[in-house]
C-alpha positions in Angstrom: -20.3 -23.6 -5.3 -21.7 -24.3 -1.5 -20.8 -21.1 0.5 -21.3 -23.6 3.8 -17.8 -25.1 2.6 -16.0 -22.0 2.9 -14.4 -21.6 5.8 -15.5 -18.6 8.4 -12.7 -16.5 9.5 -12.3 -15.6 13.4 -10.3 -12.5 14.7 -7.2 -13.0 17.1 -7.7 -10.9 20.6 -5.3 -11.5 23.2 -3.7 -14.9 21.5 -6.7 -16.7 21.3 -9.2 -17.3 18.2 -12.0 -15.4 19.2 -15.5 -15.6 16.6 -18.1 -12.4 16.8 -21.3 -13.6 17.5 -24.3 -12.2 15.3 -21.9 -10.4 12.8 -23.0 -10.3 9.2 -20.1 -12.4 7.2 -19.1 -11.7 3.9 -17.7 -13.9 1.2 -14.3 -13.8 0.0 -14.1 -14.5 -3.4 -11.2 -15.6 -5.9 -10.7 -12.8 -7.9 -10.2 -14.7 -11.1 -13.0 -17.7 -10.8 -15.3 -16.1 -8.1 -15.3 -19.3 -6.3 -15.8 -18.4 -2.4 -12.7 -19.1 -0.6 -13.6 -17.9 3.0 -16.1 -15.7 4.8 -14.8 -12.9 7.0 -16.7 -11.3 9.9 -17.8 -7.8 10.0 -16.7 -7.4 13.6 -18.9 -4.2 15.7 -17.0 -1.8 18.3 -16.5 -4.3 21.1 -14.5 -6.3 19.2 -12.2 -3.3 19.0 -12.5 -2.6 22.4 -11.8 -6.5 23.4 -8.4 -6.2 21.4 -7.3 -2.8 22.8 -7.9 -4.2 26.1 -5.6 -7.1 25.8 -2.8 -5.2 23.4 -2.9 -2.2 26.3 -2.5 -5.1 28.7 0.4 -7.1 27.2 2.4 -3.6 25.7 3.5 -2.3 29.2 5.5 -6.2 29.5 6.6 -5.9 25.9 8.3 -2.4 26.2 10.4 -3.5 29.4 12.0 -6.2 27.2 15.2 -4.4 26.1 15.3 -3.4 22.3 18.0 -6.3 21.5 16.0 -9.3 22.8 12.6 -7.3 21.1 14.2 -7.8 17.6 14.6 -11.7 18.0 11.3 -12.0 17.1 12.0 -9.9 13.8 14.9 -12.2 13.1 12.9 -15.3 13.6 10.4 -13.9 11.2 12.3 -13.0 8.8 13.7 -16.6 8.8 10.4 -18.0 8.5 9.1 -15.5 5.6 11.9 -16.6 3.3 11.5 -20.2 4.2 8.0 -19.8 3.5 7.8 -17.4 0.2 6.5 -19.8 -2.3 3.5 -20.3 0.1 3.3 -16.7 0.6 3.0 -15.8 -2.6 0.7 -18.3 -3.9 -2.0 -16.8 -0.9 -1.6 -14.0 -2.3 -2.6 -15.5 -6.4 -5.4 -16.2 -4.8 -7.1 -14.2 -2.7 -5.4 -10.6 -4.5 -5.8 -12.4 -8.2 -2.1 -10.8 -9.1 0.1 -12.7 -10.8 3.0 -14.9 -9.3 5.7 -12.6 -10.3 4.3 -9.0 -8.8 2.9 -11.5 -5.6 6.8 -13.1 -5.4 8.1 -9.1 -5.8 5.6 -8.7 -2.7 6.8 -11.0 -0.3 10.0 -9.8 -1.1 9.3 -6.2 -0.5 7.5 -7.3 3.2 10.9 -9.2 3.9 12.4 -5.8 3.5 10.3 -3.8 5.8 11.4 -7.0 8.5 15.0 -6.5 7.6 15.1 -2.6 8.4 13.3 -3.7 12.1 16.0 -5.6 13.0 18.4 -2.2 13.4 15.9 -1.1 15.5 18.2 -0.9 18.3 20.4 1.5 16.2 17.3 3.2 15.1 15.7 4.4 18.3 18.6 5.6 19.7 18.0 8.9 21.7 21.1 11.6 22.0 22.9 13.0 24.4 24.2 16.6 24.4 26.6 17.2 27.5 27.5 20.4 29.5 24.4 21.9 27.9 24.9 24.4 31.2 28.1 24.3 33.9 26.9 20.7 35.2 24.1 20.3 33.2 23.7 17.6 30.7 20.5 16.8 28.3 19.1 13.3 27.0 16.4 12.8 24.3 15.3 9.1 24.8 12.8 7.0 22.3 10.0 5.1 24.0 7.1 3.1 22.5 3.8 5.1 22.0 1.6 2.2 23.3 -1.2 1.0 21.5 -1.3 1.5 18.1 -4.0 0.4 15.0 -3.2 -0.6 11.6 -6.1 -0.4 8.7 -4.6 -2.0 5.9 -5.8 -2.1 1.9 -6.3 -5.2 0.2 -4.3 -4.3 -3.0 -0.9 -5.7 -1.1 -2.0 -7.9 1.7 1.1 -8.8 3.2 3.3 -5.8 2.1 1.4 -3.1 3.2 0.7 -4.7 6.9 4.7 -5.6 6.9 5.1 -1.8 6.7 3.8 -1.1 10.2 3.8 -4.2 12.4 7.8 -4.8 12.4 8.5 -1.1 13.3 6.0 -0.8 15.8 6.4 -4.1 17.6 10.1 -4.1 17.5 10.0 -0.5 19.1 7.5 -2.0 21.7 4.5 -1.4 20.5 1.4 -4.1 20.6 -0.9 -3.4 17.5 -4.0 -4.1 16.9 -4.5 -4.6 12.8 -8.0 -4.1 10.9 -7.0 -6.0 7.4 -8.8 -5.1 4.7 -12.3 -7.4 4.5 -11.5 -8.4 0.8 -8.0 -10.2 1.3 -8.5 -11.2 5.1 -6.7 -14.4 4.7 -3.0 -12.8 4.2 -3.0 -10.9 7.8 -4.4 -14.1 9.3 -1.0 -15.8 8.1 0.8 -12.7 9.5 -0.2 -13.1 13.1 0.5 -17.0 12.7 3.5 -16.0 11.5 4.5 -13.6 14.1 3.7 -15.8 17.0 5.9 -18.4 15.9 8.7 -16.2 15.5 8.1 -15.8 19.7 5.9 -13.1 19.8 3.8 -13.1 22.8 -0.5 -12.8 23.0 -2.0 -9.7 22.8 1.1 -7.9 20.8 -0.5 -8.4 17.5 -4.1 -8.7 17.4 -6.5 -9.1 14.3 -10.3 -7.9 14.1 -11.6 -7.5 10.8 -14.3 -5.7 9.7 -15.6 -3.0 8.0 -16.3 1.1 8.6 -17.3 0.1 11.8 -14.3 -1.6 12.9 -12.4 2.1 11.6 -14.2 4.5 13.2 -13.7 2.3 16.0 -10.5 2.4 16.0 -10.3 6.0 15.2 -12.3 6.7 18.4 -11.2 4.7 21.0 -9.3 6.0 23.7 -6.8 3.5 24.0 -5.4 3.5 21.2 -2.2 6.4 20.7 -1.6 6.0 17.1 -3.4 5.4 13.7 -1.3 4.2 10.5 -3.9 3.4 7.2 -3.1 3.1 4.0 -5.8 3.7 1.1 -8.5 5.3 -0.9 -8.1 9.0 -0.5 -11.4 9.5 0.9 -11.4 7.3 3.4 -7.4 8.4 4.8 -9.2 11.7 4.6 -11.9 10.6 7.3 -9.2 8.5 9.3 -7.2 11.5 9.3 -10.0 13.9 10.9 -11.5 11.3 12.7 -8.5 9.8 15.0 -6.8 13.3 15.1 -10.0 14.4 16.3 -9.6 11.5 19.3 -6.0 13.0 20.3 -4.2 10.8 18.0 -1.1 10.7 15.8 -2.1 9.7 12.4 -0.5 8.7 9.5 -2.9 8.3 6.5 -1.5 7.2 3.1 -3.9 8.3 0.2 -4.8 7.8 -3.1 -2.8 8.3 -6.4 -2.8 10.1 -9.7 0.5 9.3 -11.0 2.2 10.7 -14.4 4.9 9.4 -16.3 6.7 12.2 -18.8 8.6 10.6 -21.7 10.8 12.8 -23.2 11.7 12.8 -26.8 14.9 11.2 -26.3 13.9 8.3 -24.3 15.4 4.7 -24.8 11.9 3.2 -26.0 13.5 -0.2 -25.0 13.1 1.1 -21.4 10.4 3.3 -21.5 8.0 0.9 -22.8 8.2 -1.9 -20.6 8.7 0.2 -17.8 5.5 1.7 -18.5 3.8 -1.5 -19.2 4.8 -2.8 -16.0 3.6 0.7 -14.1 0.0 0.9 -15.7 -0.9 -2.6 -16.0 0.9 -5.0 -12.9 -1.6 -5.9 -10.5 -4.2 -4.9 -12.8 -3.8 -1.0 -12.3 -4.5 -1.6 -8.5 -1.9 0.3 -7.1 -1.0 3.4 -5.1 2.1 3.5 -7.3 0.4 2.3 -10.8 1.2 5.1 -13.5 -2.0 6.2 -15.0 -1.1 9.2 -17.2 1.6 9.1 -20.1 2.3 12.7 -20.8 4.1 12.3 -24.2 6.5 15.3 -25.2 7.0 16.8 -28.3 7.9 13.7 -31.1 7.6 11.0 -28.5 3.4 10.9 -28.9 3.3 8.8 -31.8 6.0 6.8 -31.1 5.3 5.7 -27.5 1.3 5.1 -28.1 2.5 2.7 -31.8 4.9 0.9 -28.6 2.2 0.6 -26.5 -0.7 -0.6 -28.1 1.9 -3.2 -29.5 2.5 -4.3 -26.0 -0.6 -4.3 -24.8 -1.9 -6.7 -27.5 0.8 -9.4 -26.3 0.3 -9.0 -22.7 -1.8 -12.1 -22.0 -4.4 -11.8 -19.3 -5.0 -14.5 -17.4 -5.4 -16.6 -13.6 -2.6 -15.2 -11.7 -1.5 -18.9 -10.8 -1.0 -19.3 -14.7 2.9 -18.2 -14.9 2.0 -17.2 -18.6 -0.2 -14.1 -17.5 0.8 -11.0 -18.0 -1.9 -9.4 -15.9 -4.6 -10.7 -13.5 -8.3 -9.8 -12.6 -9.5 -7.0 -10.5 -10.5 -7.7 -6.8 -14.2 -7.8 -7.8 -16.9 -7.5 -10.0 -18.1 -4.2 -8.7 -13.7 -2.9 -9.3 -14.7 -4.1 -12.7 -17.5 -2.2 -13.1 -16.8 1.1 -11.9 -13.3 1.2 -14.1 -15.9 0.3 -17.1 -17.8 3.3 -16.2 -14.4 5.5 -16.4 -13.5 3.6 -19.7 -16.8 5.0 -21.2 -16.3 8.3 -19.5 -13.1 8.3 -21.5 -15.1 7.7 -24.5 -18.1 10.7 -23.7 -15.6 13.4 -23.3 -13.3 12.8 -26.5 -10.7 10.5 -25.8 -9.5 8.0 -28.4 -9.8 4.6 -27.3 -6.5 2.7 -28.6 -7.0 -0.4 -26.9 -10.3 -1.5 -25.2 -9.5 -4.0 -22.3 -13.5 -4.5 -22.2 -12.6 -7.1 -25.1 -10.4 -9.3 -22.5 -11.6 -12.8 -22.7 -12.1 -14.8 -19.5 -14.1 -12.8 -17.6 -17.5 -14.7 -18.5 -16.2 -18.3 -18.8 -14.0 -18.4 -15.5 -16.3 -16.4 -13.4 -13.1 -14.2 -12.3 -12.8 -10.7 -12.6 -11.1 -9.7 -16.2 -10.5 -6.5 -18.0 -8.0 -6.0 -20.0 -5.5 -3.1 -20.7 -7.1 0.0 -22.1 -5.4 3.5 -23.8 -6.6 5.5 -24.2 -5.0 8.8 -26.7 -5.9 12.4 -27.4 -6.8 13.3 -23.6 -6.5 16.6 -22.1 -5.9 17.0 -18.4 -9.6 18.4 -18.0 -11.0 14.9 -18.4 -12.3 12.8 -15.7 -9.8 9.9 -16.7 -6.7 12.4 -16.6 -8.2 13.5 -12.8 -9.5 10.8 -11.0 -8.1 7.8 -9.2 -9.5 5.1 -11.6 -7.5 1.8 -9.5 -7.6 -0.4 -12.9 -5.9 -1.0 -16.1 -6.5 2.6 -17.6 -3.4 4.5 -19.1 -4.3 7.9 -20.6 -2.3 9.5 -23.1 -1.6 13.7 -22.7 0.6 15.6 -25.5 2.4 18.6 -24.6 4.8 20.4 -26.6 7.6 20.6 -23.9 8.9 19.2 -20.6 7.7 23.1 -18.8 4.0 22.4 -20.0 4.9 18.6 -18.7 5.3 19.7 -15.6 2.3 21.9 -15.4 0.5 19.2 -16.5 1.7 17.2 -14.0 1.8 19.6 -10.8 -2.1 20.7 -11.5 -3.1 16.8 -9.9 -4.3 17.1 -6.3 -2.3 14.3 -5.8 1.5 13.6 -5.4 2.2 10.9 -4.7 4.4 9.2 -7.4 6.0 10.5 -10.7 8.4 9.6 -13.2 10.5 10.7 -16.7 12.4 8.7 -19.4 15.1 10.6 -20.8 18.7 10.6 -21.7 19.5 13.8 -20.6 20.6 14.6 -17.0 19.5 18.5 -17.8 16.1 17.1 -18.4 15.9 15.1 -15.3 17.6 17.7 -13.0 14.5 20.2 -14.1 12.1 17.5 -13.7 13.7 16.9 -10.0 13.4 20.4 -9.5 9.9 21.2 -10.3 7.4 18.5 -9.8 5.1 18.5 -6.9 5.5 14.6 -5.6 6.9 13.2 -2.8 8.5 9.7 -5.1 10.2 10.4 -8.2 11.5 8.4 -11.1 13.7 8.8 -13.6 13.7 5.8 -16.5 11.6 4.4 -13.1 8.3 3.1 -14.0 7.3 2.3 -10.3 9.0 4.6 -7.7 9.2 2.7 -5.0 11.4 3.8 -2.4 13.3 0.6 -0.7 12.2 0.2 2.8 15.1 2.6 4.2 13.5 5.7 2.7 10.1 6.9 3.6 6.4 5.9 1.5 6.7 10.0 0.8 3.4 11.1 -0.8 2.7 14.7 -1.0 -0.6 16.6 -1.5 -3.6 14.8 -1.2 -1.8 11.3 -1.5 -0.5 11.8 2.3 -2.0 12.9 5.3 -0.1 13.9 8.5 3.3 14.2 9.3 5.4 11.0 9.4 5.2 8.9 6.4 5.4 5.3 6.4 8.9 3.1 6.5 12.5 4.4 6.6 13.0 6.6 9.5 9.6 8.2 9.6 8.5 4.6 10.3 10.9 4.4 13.4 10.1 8.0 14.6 5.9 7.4 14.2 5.9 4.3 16.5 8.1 6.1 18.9 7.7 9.2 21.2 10.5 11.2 23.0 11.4 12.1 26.6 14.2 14.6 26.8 15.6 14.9 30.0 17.8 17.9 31.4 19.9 16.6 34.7 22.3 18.4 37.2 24.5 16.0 39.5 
């Protein structure tokens, strides 16, 4: 394979192509053959600075259009996203490695997020409140924050940008987006997208990059508000860093999320519920369940269910519509979950099935491992703690749903959680007393649709206004209340 055939990427400032000069590039691999597929810039600070200037200088035009002719755009795009799914999804095979079906559930999922701008003139309404005083009457009005940057991950390229963008463009906004460096090619398609749907240059800029182009955007002055979505590290520093620079920030984190099956769950649920949580998208997700905490009977039952279906999910080239389950981003993702696999191992764990047996991996050149449980853990381990971002499912016994839950609520994280159960009792308790912001029940991915706020607790969230729903609207807006006598 000739790297020189690969095309170089450029970032969009101000509605022009615009390529950083003496910039290290790096490749951008298929996940699941390694083939080099482009080469993306790692853009410096004046890059940064170059796309602030021109959103800051087309925002103030942008935000005197009135709501109602702002959301055209939304509509167009919308229009264009569904005429264009198939091609949507099949960037995203191949630059993500996921397989058609969880890429066709992503473009759908980024339509959504489209969908729920379109009310935006019903959504940034203000209120009214007369005769507050003999005469007096008070007004709380919604007006766009300005500037805004968007650092995006790479495990949902188009979802995770649609999250943002919509909301703050259709509340007059003009972004500037730092994709992540490993699946640059989505958010290129994004702003080509967005432009023909009417939006004008310098709304929606692109400059890709790396820690650099972050902190950057963290730091510079003319830029109001931060959203990123990521490892829980990294929101941490985005966090400190851009509220250090007077900024509103929301930062969504990383993920330790348990799923409690109860003795009297419907195994014909549970199991591919659970199949689907741990292993789509190859365990890459903010949402992936990573830690089965079996109650009472339900151990031996639910690991015999497991391991069954884990030996007849195929892994595979997510173009193949035969896969089950794709490759990893990259070779150093496969390597690191390795490591955790034989940390697993070390510390006691029974390995049930060993996804470092998945064929393909050597012959293809992609990215492979294949599902792993492991049995027998105890919530001391490193695999029952730590973010692992791979095909790993631990197994944890307890004796009831109470030590479940203390199981559970002893993560630092909280971002997702679900049960399987027949009982309402059960899953009114469970409701009740675990510390996570997205709940299941006989849910395997607790997703919340894009009316209802991304709601991660603990160290899966940072700040104060989540992502989507009404948070969404409310973060890309600030308020004005006005108190008048006439």
């Amino acid at each position: 394979m000739a790297v020189v055939t690969a095309p170089v990427l450029r970032n969009r400032i101000g509605g022009a192509w615009d390529e950083p000069a003496g910039v290290e590039l790096q490749d951008v691999p298929d996940p699941a053959t390694g083939e080099v597929i482009a080469r993306v810039p790692l853009s410096d600070a004046g890059a940064v600075d170059r796309a602030v200037i021109a959103a800051a200088t087309a925002q103030p035009e942008w935000a005197a259009v009135p709501v109602a002719e702002r959301v055209r755009v939304c509509y167009r795009l919308r229009e264009l996203m569904v005429a264009q799914a198939q091609e949507l999804r099949d960037l995203i095979v191949r630059e993500n490695g996921k397989t058609r079906d969880d890429a066709q559930g992503e473009v759908r999922r980024a339509v959504e997020v489209v969908e729920l701008a379109c009310g935006m003139p019903t959504l940034m309404m203000g209120r009214v409140l007369a005769d507050v005083s003999r005469g007096i009457d008070t007004e709380e009005i919604r007006y766009p924050v300005g500037v805004c940057g968007v650092i995006t991950p790479f495990n949902f390229p188009l979802m995770v940008p649609m999250w943002t963008l919509p909301l703050a463009i259709a509340a007059g906004n003009a972004v500037v987006l730092k994709p992540s460096e490993r699946t640059p090619n989505s958010a290129v398609r994004i702003v080509e997208l967005f432009e023909a749907a009417g939006l004008g240059p310098g709304l929606l800029n692109i400059v890709h990059g790396a820690r650099a182009v972050v902190t950057a955007i963290c730091e510079h002055p003319g830029i109001r508000a931060v959203s990123f979505v990521g490892s829980q590290p990294v929101a941490a520093y985005v966090y400190r860093t851009a509220s250090a620079h007077g900024k509103r920030v929301q930062a969504l984190a990383g993920a330790k999320n348990h799923l409690v099956v109860m003795p009297d769950a419907d195994l014909g649920v549970t199991v591919p519920a659970i199949m689907s949580s741990a292993f789509g998208g190859a365990g890459q997700r903010c949402l992936a369940g990573s830690v089965v905490v079996a109650v009472g009977e339900a151990g031996d039952r639910v690991v015999g269910a497991l391991a069954r279906a884990s030996e007849g999910l195929r892994v595979g080239p997510g173009a193949d519509p035969e896969t089950g389950m794709g490759p990893l981003i990259r070779d150093d993702s496969r390597s690191r979950v390795t490591r955790y696999i034989e940390a697993g191992l070390r510390e006691g764990a029974r390995l049930v099935c060993d996804g470092r047996s998945a064929v393909g991996g050597d012959e293809s050149g992609g990215f492979f491992l294949g599902p792993t449980i492991f049995d027998g853990v105890t919530p001391s381990m490193t695999i029952a703690r730590e973010e692992i971002f791979g095909p790993v499912l631990s197994v944890v016994r307890t004796v009831d749903l109470e030590e479940a839950l203390a199981v559970v609520n002893a993560s630092r994280f909280g971002n997702a959680a679900s049960i399987f159960t027949t009982s309402g009792g059960a899953a009114r308790r469970w409701r009740e007393g675990v510390q996570a912001g997205m709940l299941g029940v006989n849910i395997g991915v607790a997703a919340p649709v894009a009316m209802f706020p991304f709601a991660g607790w603990k160290d899966s969230f940072y700040g104060d206004l989540h992502a989507t729903g009404l948070d969404g609207v409310q973060f890309f807006t600030r308020r004005k209340v006005v108190t008048s006598r006439f």
